[in-house]
N, C-alpha and C positions, 0 to 999 in steps of 0.2 A: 456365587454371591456377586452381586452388582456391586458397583462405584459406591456410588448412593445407599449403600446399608452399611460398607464397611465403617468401621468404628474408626472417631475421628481420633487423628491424633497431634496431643500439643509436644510443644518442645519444652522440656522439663530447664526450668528455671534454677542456676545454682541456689543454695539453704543462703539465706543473708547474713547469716552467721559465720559461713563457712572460712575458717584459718581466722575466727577471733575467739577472744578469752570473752564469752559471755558473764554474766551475774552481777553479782556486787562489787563495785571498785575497791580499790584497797584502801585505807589511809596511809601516809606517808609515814615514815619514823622519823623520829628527832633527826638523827642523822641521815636522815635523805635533804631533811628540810635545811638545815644548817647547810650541809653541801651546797643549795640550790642556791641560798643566800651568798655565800661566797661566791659563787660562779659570777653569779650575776654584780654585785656588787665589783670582782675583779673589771668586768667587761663594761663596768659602766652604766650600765642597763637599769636607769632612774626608774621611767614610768616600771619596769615589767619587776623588778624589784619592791616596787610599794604597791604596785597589784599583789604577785605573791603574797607579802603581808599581810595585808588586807585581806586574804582570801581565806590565811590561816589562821586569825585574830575574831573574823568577822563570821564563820561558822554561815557564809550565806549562800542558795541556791546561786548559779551563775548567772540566771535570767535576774537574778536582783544586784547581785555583785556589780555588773556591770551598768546598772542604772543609778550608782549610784552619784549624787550630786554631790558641787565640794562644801555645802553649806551642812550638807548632813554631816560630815565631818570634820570644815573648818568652822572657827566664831573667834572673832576678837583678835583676830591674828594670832590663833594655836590652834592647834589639831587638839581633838577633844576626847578625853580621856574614855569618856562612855557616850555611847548613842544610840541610838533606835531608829529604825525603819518600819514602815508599813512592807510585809512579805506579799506580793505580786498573787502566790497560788493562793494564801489563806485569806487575805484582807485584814491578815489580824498585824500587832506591831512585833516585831522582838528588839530584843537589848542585846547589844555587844560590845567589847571592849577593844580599846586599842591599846598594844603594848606599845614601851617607850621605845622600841629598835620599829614598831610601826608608825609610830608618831613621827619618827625622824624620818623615814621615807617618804610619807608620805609628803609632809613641810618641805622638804626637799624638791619632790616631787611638782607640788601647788605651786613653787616659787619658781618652776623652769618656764622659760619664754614660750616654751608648746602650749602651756595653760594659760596666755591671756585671753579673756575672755570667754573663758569656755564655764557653761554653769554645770558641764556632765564632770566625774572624777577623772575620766578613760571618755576624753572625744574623740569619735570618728576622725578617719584621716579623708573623707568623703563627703561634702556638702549636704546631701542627701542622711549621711548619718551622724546624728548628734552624740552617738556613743557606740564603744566597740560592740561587737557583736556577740552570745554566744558561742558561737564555731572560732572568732580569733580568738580568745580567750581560750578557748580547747586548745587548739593550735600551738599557742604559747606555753599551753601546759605541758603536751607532747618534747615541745622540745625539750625545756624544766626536766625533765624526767628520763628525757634521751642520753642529755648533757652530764648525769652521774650515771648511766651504763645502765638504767632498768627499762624493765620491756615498757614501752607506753601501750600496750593494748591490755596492759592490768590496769593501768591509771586512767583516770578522767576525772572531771570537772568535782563530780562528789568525793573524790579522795580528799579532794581542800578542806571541802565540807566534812569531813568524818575523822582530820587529821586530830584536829586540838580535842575533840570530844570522845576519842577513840582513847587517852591519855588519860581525860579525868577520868573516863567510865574505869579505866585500867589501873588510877593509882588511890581514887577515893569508893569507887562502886555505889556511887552516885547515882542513882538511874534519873530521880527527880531535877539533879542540876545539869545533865544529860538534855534531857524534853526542854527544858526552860532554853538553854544555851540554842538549842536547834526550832526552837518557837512550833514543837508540835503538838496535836492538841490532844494525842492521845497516847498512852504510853506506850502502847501495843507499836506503834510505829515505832516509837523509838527502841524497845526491843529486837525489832526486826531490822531495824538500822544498823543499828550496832553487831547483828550476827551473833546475840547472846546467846549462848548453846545451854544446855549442863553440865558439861565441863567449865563453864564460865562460872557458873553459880555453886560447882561443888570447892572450885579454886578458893572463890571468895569466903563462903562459907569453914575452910580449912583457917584461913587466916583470923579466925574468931573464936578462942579457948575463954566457958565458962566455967 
């Protein structure tokens, strides 16, 4: 056999997965989330503190999270109890809420000398960029999660997303205030969001004697 017939060969590319926890991220628990609050709160850590909050309150993709402006959140000199955003992927609005330990962060937050002038929540530390990024926002997560001892390759950006909603799904079995809370437009996603099995539905089902 000649050069030229034998069969070409490539050099085999590691799996892009290879040494990570693929699938669905986890949501936090109460006590992951309260720990991260204290940490951060001890260390000072305003902006990355009323991020947090805001991340856990606001049920938002990251790519909207972080777009967000301080007029969507402040008026009148307060931070505003309820608000709504146009979502980035759908074009449609959702509504979310800010608790009062978010409200305080975040007023805290607005009123620090890094935010004069800025119209993003989280502006770039970069001329070029008028707000942080998805990947710092990850980053920041990682650490959030490194800082109480859990692996960060189970966590990411949609655990923030899946925290507060993984709770009501878990203490009202709610599915409808689920979809509304996460602005999807079909329940089947939220379904598959949540990781609802049969054992989810026979638990809840048990919990109801006619």
């Amino acid at each position: 056999m000649t050069l030229s017939n034998l069969p070409m060969i490539r050099p085999v590319k590691p799996a892009w997965n290879r040494g990570r926890i693929v699938g669905q991220k986890r949501p936090l628990l109460p006590k992951h989330v309260w720990a991260i609050r204290v940490r951060l709160e001890l260390a000072g850590k305003v902006r990355e503190l009323a991020l947090f909050n805001a991340a856990i309150d606001s049920k938002l993709r990251g790519c909207d999270l972080v777009r967000l402006k301080v007029v969507d959140v402040f008026t009148a000199g307060r931070v505003k109890r309820r608000t709504s955003i146009i979502q980035s992927k759908t074009g449609k609005p959702v509504q979310f809420e800010l608790m009062e330990g978010t409200r305080s962060a975040l007023l805290k937050w607005i009123d620090s000398p890094e935010m004069i002038g800025s119209a993003y929540l989280w502006p770039g530390r970069f001329h070029d960029r008028p707000h942080i990024s998805t990947r710092q926002y990850g980053r920041m997560l990682k650490e959030w999660v490194l800082s109480i001892g859990l692996e960060p390759s189970s966590y990411g950006t949609h655990s923030m997303r899946r925290t507060k909603v993984a709770q009501i799904y878990k203490k009202t079995g709610n599915l409808r205030a689920v979809q509304l809370r996460l602005g999807h437009t079909k329940m089947d996603s939220t379904v598959r969001y949540l990781g609802i099995d049969l054992e989810d539905a026979l638990s809840l089902s048990e919990k109801i004697d006619i």
